[in-house]
Structures are given as structure tokens and as C-alpha cells.
mmCIF file of the N, C-alpha and C atoms, coordinates in Angstrom:
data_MODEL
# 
_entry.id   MODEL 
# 
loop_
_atom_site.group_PDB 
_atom_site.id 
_atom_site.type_symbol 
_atom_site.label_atom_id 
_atom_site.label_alt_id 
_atom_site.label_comp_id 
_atom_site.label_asym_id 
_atom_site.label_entity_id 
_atom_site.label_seq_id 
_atom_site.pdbx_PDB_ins_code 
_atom_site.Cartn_x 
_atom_site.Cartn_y 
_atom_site.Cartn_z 
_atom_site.occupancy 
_atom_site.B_iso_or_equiv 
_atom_site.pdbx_formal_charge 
_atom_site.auth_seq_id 
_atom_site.auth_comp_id 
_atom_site.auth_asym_id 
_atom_site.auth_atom_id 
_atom_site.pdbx_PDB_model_num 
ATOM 1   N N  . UNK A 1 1  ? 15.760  -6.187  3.244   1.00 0.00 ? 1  UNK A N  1 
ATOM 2   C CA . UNK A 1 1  ? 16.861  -6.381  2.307   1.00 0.00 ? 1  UNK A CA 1 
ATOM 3   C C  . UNK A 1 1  ? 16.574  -5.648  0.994   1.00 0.00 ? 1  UNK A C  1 
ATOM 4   N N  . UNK A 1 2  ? 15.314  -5.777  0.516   1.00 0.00 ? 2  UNK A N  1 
ATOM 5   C CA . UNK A 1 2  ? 15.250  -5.230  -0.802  1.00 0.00 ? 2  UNK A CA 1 
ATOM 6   C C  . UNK A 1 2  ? 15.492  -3.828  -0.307  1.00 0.00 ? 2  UNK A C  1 
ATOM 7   N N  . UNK A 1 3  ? 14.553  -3.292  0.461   1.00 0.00 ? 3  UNK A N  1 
ATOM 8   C CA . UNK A 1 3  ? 14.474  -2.013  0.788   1.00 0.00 ? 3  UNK A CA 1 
ATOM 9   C C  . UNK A 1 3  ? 16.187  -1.056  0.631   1.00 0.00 ? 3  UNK A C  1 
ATOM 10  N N  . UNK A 1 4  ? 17.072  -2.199  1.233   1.00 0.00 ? 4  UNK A N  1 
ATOM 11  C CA . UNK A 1 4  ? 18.449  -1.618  1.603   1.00 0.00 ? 4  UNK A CA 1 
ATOM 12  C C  . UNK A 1 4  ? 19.254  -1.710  -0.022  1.00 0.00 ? 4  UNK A C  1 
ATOM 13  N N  . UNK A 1 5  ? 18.888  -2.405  -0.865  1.00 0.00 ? 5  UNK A N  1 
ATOM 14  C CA . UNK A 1 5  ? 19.168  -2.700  -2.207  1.00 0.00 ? 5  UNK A CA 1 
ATOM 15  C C  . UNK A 1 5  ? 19.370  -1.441  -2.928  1.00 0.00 ? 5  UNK A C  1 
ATOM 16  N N  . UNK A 1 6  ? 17.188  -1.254  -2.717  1.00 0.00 ? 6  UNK A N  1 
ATOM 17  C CA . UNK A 1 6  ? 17.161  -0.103  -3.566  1.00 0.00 ? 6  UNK A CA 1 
ATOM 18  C C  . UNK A 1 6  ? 17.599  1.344   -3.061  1.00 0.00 ? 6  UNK A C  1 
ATOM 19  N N  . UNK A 1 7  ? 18.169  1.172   -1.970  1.00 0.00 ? 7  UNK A N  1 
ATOM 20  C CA . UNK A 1 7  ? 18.734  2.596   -1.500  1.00 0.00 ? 7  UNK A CA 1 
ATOM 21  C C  . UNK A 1 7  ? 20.284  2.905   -2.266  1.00 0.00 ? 7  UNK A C  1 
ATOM 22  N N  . UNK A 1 8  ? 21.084  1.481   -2.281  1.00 0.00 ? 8  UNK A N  1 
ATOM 23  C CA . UNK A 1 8  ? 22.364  1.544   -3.054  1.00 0.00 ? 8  UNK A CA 1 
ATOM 24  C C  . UNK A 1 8  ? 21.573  1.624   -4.576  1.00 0.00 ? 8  UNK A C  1 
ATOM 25  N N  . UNK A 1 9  ? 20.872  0.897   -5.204  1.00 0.00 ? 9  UNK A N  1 
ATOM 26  C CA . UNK A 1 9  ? 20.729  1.163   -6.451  1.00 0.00 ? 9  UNK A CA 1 
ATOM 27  C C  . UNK A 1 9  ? 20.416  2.761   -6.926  1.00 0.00 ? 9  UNK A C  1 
ATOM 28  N N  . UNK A 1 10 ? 19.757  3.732   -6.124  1.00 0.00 ? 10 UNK A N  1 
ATOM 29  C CA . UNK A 1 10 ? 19.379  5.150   -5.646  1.00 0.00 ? 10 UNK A CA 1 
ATOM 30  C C  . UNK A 1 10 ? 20.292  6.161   -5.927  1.00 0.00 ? 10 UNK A C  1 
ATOM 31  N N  . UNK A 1 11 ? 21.446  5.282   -4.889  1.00 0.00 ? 11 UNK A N  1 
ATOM 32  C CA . UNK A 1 11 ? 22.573  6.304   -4.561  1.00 0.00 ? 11 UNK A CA 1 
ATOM 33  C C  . UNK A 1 11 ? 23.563  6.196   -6.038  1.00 0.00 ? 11 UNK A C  1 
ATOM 34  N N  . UNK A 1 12 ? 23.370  4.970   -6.384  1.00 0.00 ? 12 UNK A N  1 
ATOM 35  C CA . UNK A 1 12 ? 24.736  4.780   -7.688  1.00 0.00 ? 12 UNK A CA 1 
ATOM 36  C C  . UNK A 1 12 ? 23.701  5.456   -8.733  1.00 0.00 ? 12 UNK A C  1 
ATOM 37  N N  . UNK A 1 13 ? 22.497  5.293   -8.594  1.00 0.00 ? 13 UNK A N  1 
ATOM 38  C CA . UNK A 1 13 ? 21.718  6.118   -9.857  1.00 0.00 ? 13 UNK A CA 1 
ATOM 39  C C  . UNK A 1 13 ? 22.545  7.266   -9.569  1.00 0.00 ? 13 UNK A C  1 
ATOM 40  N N  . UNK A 1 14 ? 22.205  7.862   -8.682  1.00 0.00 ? 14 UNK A N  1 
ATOM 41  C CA . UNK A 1 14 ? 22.288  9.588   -8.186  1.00 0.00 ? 14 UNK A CA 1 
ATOM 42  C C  . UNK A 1 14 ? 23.948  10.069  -8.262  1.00 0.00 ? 14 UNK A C  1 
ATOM 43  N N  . UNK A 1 15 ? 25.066  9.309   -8.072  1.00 0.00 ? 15 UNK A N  1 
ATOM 44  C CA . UNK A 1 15 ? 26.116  9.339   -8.579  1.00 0.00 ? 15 UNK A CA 1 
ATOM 45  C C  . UNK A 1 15 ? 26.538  9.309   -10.129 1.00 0.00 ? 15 UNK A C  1 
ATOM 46  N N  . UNK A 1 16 ? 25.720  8.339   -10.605 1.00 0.00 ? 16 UNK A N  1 
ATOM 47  C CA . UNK A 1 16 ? 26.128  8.299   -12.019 1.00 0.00 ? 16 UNK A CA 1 
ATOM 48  C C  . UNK A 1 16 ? 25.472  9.693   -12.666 1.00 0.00 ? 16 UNK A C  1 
ATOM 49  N N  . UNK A 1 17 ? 24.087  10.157  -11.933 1.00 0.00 ? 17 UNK A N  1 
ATOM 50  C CA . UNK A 1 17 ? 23.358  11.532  -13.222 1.00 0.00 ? 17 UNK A CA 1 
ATOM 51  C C  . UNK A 1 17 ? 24.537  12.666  -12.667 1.00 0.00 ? 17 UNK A C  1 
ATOM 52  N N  . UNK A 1 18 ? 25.422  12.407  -11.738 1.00 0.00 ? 18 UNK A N  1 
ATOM 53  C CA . UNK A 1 18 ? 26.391  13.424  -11.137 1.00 0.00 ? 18 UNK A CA 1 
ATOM 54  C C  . UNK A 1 18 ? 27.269  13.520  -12.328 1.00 0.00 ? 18 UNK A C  1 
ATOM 55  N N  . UNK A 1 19 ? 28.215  12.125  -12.376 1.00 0.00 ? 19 UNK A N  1 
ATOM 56  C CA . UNK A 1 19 ? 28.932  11.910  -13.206 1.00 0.00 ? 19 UNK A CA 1 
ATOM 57  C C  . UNK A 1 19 ? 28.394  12.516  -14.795 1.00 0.00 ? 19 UNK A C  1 
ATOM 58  N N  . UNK A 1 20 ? 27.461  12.112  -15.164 1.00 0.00 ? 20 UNK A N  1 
ATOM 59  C CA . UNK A 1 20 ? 26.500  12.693  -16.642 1.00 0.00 ? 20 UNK A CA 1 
ATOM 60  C C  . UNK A 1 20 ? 26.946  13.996  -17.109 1.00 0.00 ? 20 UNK A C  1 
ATOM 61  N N  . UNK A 1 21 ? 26.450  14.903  -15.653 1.00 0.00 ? 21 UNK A N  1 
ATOM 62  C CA . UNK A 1 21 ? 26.134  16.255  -15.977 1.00 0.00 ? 21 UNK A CA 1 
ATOM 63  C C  . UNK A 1 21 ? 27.666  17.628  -15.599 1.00 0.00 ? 21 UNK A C  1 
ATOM 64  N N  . UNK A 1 22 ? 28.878  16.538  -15.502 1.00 0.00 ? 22 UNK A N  1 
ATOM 65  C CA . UNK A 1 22 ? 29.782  16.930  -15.733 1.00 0.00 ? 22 UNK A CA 1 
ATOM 66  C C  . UNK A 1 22 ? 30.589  17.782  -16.760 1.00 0.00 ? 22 UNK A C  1 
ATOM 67  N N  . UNK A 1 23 ? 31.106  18.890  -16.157 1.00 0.00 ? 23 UNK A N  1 
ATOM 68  C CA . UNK A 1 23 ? 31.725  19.876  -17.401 1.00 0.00 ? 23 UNK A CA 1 
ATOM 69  C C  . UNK A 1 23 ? 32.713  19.109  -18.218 1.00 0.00 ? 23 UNK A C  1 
ATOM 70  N N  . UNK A 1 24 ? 33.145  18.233  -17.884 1.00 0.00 ? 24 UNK A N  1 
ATOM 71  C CA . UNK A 1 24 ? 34.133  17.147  -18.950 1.00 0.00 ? 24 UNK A CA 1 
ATOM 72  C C  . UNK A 1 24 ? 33.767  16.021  -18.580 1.00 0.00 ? 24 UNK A C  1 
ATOM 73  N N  . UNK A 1 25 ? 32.503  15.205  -18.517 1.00 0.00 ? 25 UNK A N  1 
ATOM 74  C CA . UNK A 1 25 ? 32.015  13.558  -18.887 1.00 0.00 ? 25 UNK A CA 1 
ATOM 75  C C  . UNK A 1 25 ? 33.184  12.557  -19.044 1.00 0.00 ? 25 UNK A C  1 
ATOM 76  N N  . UNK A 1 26 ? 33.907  11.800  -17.879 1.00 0.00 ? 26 UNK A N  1 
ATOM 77  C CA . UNK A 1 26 ? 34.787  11.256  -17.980 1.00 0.00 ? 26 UNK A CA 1 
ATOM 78  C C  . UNK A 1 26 ? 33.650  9.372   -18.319 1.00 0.00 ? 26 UNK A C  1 
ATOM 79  N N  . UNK A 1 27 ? 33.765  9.310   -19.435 1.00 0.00 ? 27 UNK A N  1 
ATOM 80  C CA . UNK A 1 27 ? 33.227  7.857   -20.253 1.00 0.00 ? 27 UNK A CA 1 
ATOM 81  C C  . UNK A 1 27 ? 33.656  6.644   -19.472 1.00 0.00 ? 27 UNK A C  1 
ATOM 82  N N  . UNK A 1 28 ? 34.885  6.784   -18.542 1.00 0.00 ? 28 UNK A N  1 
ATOM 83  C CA . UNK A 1 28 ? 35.549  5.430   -17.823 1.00 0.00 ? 28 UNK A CA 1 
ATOM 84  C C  . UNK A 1 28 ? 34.836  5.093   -16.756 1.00 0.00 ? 28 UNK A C  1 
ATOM 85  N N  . UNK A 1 29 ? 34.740  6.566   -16.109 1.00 0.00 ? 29 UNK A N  1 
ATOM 86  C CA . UNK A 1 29 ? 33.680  6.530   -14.719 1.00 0.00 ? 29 UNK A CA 1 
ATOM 87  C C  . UNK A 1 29 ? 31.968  6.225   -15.347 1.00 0.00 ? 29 UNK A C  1 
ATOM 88  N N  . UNK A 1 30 ? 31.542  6.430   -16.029 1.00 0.00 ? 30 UNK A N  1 
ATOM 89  C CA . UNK A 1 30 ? 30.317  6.840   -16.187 1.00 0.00 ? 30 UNK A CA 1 
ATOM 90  C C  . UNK A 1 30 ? 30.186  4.625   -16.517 1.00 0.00 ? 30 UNK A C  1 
ATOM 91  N N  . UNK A 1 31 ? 31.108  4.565   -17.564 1.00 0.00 ? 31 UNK A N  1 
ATOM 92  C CA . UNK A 1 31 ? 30.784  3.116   -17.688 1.00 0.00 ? 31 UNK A CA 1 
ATOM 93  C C  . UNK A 1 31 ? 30.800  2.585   -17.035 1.00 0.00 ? 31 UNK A C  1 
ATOM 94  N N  . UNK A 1 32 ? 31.724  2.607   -15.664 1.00 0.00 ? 32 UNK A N  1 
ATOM 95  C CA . UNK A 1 32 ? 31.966  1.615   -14.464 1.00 0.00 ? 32 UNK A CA 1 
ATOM 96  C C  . UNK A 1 32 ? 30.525  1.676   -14.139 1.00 0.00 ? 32 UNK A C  1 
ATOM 97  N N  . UNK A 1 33 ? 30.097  3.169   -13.376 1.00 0.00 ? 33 UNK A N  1 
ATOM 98  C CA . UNK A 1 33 ? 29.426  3.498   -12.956 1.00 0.00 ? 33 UNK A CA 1 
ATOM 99  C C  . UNK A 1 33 ? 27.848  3.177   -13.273 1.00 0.00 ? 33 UNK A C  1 
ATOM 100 N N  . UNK A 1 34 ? 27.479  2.641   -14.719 1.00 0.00 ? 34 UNK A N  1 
ATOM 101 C CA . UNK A 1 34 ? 26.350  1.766   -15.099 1.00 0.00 ? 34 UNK A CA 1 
ATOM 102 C C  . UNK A 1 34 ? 26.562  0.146   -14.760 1.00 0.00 ? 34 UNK A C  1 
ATOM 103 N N  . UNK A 1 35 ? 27.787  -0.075  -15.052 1.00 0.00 ? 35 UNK A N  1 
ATOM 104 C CA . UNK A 1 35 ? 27.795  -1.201  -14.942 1.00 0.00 ? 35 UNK A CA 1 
ATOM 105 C C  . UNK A 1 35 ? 27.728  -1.975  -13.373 1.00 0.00 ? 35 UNK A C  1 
ATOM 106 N N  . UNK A 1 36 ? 28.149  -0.952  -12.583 1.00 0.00 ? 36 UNK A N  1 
ATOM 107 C CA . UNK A 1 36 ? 27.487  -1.135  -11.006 1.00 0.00 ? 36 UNK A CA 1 
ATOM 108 C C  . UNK A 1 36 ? 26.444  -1.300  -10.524 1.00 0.00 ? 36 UNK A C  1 
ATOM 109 N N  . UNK A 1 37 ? 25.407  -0.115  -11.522 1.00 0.00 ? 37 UNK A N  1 
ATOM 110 C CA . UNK A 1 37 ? 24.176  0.071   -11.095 1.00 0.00 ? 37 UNK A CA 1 
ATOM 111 C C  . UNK A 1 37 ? 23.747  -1.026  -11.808 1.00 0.00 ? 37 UNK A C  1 
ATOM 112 N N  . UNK A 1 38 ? 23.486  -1.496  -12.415 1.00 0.00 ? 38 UNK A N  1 
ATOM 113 C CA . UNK A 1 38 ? 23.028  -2.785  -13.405 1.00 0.00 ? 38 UNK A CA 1 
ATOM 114 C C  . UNK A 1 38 ? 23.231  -4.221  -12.497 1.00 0.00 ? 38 UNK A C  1 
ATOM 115 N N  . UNK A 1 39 ? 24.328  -4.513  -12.038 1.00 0.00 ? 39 UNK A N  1 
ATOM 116 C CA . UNK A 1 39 ? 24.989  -5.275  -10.767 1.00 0.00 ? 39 UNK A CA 1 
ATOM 117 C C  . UNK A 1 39 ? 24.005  -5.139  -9.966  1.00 0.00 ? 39 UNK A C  1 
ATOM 118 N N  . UNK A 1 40 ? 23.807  -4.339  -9.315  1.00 0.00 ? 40 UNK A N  1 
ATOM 119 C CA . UNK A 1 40 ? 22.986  -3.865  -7.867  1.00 0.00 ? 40 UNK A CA 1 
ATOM 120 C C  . UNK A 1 40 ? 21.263  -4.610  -8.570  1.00 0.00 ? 40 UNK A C  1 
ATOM 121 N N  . UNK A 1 41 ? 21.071  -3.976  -9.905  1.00 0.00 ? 41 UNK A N  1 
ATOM 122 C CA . UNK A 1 41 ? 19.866  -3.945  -10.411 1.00 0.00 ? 41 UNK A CA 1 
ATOM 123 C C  . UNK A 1 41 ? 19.475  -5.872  -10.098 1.00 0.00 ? 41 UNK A C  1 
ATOM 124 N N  . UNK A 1 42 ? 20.556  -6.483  -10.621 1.00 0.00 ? 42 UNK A N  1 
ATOM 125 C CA . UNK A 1 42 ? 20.474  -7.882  -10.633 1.00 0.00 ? 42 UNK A CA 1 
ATOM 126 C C  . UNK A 1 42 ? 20.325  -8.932  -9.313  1.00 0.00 ? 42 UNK A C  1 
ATOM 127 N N  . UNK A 1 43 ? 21.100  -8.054  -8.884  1.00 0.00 ? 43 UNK A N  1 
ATOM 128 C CA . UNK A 1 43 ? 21.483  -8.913  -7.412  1.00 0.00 ? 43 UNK A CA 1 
ATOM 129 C C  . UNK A 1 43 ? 20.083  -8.460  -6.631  1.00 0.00 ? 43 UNK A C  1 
ATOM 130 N N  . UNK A 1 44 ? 19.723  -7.326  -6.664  1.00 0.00 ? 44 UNK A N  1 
ATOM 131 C CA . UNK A 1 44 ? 18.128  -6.987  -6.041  1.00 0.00 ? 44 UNK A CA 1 
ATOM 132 C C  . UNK A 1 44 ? 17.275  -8.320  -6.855  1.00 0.00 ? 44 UNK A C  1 
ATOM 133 N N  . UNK A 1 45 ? 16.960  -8.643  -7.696  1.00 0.00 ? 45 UNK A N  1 
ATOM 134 C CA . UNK A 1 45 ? 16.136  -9.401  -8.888  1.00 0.00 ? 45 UNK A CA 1 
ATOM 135 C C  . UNK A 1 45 ? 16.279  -10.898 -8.005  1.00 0.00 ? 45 UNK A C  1 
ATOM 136 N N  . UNK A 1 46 ? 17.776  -11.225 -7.743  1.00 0.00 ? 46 UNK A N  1 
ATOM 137 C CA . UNK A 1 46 ? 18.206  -12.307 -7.872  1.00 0.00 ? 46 UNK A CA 1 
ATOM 138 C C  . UNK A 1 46 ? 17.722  -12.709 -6.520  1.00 0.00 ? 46 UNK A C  1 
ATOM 139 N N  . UNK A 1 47 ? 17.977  -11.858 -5.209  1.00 0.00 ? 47 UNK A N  1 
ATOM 140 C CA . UNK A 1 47 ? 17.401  -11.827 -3.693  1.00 0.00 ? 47 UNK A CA 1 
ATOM 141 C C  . UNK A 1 47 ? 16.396  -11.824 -3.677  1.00 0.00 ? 47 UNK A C  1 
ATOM 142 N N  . UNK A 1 48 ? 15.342  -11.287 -4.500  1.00 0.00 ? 48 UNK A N  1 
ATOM 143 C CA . UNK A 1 48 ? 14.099  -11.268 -4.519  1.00 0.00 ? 48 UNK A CA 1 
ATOM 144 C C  . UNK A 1 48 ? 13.097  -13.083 -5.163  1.00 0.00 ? 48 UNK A C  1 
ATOM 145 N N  . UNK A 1 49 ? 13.801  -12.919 -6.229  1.00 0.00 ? 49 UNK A N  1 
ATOM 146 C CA . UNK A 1 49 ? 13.506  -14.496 -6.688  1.00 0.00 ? 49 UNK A CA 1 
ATOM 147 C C  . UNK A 1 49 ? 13.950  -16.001 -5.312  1.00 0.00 ? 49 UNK A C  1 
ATOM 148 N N  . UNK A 1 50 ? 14.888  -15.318 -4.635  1.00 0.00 ? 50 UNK A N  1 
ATOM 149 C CA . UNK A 1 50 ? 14.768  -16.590 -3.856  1.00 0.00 ? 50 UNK A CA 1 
ATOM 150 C C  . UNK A 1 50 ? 14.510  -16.178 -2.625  1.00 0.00 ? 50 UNK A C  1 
ATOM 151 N N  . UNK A 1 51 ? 13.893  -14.628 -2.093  1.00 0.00 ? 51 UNK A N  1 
ATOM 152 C CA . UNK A 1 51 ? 12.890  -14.825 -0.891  1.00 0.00 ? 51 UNK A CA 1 
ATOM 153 C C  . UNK A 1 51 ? 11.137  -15.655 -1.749  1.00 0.00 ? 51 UNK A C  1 
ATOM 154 N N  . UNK A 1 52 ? 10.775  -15.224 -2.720  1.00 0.00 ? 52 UNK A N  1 
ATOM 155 C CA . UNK A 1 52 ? 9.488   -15.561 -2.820  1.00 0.00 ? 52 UNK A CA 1 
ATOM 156 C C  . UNK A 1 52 ? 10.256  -17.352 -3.550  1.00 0.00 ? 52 UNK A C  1 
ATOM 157 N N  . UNK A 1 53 ? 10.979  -18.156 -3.666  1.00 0.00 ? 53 UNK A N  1 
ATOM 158 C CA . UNK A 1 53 ? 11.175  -19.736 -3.467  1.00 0.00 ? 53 UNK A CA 1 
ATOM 159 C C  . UNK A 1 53 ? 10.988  -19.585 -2.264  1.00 0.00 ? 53 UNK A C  1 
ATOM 160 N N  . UNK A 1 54 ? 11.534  -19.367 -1.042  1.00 0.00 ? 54 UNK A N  1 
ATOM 161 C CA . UNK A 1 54 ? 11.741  -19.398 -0.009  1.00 0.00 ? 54 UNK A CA 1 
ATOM 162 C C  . UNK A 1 54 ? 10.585  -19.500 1.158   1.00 0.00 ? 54 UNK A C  1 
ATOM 163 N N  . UNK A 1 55 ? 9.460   -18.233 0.482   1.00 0.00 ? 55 UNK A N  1 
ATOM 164 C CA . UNK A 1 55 ? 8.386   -18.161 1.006   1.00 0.00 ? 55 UNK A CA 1 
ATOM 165 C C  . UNK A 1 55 ? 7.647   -19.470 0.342   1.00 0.00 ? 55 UNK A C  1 
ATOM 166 N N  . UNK A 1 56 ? 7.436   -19.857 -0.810  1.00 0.00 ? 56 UNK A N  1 
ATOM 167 C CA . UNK A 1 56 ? 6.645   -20.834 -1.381  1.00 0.00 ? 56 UNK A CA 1 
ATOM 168 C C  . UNK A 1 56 ? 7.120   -22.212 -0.332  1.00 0.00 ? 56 UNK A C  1 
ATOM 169 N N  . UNK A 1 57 ? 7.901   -22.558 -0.216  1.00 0.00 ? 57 UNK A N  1 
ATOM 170 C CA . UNK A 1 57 ? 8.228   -23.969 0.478   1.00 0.00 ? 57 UNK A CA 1 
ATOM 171 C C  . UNK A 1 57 ? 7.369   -23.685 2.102   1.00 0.00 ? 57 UNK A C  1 
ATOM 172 N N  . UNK A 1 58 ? 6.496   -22.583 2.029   1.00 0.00 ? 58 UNK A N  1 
ATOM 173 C CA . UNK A 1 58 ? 5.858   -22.457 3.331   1.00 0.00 ? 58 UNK A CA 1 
ATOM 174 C C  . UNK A 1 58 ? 4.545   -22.838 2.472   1.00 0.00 ? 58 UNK A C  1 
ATOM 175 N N  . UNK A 1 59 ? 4.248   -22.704 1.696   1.00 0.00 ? 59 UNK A N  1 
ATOM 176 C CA . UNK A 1 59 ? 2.600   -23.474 1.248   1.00 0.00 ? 59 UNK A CA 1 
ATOM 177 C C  . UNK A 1 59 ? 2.595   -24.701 0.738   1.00 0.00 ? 59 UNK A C  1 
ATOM 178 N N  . UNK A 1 60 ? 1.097   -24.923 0.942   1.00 0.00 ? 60 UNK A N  1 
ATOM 179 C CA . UNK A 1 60 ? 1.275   -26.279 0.239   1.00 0.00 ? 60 UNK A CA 1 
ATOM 180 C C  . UNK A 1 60 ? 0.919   -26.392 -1.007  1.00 0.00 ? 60 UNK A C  1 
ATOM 181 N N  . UNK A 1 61 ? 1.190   -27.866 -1.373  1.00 0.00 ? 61 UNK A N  1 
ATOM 182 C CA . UNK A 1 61 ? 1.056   -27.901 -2.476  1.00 0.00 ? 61 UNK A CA 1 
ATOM 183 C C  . UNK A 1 61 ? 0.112   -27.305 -3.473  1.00 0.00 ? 61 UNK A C  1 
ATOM 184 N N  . UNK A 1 62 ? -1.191  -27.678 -3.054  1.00 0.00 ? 62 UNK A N  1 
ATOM 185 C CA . UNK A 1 62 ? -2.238  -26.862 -3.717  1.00 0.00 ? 62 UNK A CA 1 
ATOM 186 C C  . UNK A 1 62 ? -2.270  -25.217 -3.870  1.00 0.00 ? 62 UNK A C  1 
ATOM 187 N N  . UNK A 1 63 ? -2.033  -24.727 -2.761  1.00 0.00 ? 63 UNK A N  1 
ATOM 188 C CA . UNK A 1 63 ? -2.061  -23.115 -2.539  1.00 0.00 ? 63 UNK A CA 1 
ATOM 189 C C  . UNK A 1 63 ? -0.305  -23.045 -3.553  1.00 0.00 ? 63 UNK A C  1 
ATOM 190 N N  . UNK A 1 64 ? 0.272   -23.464 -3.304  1.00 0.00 ? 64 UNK A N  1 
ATOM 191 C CA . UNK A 1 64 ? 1.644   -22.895 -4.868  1.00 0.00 ? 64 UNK A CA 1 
ATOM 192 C C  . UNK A 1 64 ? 0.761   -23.585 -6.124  1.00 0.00 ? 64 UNK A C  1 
ATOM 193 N N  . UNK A 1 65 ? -0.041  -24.547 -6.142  1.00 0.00 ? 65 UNK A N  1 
ATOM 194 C CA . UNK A 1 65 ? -0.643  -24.602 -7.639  1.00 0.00 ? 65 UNK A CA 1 
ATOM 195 C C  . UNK A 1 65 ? -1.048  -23.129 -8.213  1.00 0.00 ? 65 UNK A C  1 
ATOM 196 N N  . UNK A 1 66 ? -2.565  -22.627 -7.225  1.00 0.00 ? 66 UNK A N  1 
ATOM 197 C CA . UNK A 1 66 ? -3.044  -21.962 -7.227  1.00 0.00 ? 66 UNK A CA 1 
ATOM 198 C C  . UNK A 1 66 ? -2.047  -20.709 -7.372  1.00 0.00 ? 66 UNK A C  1 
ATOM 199 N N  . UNK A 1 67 ? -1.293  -20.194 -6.915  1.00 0.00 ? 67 UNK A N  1 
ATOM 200 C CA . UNK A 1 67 ? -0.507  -19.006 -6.867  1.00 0.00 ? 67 UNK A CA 1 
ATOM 201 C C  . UNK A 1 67 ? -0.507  -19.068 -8.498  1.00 0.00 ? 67 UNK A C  1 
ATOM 202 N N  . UNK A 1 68 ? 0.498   -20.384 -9.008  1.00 0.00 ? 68 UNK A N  1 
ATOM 203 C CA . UNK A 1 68 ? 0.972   -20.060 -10.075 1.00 0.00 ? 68 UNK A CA 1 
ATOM 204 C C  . UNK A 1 68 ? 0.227   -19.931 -11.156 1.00 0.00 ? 68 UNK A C  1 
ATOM 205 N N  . UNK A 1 69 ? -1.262  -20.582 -10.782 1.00 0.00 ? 69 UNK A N  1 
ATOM 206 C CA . UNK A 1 69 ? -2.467  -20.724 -12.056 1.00 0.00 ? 69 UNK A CA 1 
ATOM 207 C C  . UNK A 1 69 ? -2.544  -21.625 -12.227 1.00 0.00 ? 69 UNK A C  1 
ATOM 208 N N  . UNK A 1 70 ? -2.170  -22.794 -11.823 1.00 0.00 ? 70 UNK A N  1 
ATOM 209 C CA . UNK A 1 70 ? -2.551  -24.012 -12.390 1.00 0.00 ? 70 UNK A CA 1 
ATOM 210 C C  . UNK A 1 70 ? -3.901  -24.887 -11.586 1.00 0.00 ? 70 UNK A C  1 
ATOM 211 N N  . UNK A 1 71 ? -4.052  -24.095 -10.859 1.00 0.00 ? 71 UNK A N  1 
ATOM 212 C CA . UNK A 1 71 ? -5.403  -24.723 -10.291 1.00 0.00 ? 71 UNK A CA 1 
ATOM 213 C C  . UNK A 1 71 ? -5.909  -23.139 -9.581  1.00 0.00 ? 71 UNK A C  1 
ATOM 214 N N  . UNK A 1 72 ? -7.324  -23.641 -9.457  1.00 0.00 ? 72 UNK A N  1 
ATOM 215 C CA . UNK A 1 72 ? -8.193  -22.595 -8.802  1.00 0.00 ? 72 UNK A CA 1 
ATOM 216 C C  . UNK A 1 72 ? -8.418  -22.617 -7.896  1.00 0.00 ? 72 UNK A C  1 
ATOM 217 N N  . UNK A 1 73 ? -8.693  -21.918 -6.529  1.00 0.00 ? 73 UNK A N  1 
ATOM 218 C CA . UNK A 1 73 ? -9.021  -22.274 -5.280  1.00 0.00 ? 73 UNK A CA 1 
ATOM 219 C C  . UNK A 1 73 ? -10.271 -22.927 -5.422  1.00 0.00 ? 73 UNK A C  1 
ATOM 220 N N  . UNK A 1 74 ? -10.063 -23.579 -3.847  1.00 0.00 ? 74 UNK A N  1 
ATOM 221 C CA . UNK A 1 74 ? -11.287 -24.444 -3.214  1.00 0.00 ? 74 UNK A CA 1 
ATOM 222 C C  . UNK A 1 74 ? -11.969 -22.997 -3.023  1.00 0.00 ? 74 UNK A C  1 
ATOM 223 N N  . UNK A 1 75 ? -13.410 -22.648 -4.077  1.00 0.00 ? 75 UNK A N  1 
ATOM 224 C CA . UNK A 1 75 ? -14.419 -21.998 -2.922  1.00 0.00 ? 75 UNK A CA 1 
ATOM 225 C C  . UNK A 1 75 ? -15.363 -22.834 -2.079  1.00 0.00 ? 75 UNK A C  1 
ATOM 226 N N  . UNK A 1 76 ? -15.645 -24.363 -2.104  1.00 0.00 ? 76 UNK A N  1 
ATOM 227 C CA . UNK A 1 76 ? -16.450 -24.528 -1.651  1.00 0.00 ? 76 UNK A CA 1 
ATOM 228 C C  . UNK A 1 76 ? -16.265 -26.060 -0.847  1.00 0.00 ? 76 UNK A C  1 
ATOM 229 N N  . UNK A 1 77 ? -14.925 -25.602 -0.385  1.00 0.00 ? 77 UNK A N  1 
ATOM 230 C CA . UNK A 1 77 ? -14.622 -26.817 0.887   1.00 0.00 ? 77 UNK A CA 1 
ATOM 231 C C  . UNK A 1 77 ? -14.736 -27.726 1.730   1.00 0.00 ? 77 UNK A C  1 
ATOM 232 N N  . UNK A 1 78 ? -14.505 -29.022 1.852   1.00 0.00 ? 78 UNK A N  1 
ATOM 233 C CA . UNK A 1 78 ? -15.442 -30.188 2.010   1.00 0.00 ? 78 UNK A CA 1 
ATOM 234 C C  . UNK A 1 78 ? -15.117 -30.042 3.593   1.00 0.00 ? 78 UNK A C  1 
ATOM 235 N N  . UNK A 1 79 ? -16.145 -30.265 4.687   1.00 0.00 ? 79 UNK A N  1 
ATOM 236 C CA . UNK A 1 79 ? -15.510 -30.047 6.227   1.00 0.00 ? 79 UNK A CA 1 
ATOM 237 C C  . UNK A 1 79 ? -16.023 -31.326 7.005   1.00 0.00 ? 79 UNK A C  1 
# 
């Protein structure tokens, strides 16, 4: 998914430096045209923040402490 994100975020980049380098710079297109890519920019951010929630509800408690810093791993594990 991200992967497919950043290919649209790519392509609207690569459209908009089109739009840029235009012999008459039409300002209507060019604004849409950020404001798309910015969209795309978010919605990648936003998919991404809730695959890694998504992945966390697969650890446990301790190992998401640890991820986040609030505790240190077990190096020396009671068996």
C-alpha cells in the first residue's frame, strides 16, 4: 500500500514540475495540483500510522513498552 501511495504521490509530483515549467504557468492548475499532492502526502502518513497500531496489537504488552521506551528489554530472562 505505501509502496502504491508513493507512486501516485511521484506521479502528481512529476505532473505538477510539468505544470511549473510551463511557457504560461496556469496558478489554478498548479494550486489544485499541490494541494493533491499534499492529500496523497497525508493519506500515505495517515495509512501508515494505523498499519504500525495495527501491527502493535500483535505484541505484548511489554515488547510495545519497550518499542516505545518506556521499559528496557529483558536481557536476562527468568526460564
Amino acid at each position: 500500500e505505501q509502496a502504491t501511495m508513493q507512486r501516485q504521490i511521484d506521479e502528481a509530483e512529476q505532473e505538477l514540475w510539468t505544470l511549473t515549467a510551463s511557457d504560461e504557468p496556469d496558478a489554478k492548475k498548479i494550486d489544485a495540483k499541490v494541494r493533491e499532492t499534499e492529500k496523497l502526502r497525508g493519506d500515505q502518513r495517515i495509512a501508515f500510522i494505523r498499519a504500525v497500531g495495527e501491527a502493535a496489537k500483535l505484541l505484548t504488552t511489554e515488547q510495545r513498552q519497550v518499542l516505545v521506551g518506556s521499559s528496557s528489554p529483558d536481557t536476562n530472562p527468568k526460564n
